[in-house]
C-alpha angles and dihedrals in degrees: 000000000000125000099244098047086058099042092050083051086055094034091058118121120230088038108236095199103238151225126225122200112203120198094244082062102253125129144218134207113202108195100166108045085211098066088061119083118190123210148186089268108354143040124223108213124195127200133211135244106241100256097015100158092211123029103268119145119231087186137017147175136201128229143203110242083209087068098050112109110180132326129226139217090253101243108135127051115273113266127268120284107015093083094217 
């Protein structure tokens, strides 16, 4: 994917939380376009503690922008096994 695509997702007012599909299969919900920094080859996600007040992450992950392989208007749970 490339780095604009995913920083107009983020960029989008109002903000449609999002989900990411990544090419291992996995998958990852941004709710809070600010937890979510976008590089030259990769993009540093933050999530969330459940009933944080203000968008702060208490984990993250980085990911490759050549691995992402489309990204959704987040409107259905996330699937089974990856707990996010």
């Amino acid at each position: 994917m490339h780095q604009q695509e995913l920083r107009d997702a983020l960029r989008r007012r109002p903000f449609t939380p999002l989900r990411l599909y990544v090419s291992g299969g996995e998958t990852f919900d941004i709710h809070h376009p600010e937890l979510c920094v976008v590089g030259i080859h990769s993009a540093f996600l933050g999530f969330a503690a459940p009933g944080q007040a203000e968008p702060a992450y208490d984990r993250h992950t980085l990911v490759d922008l050549n691995h992402i392989i489309r990204l959704e208007p987040l409107t259905a749970p996330a699937p089974a096994g990856d707990g996010r």
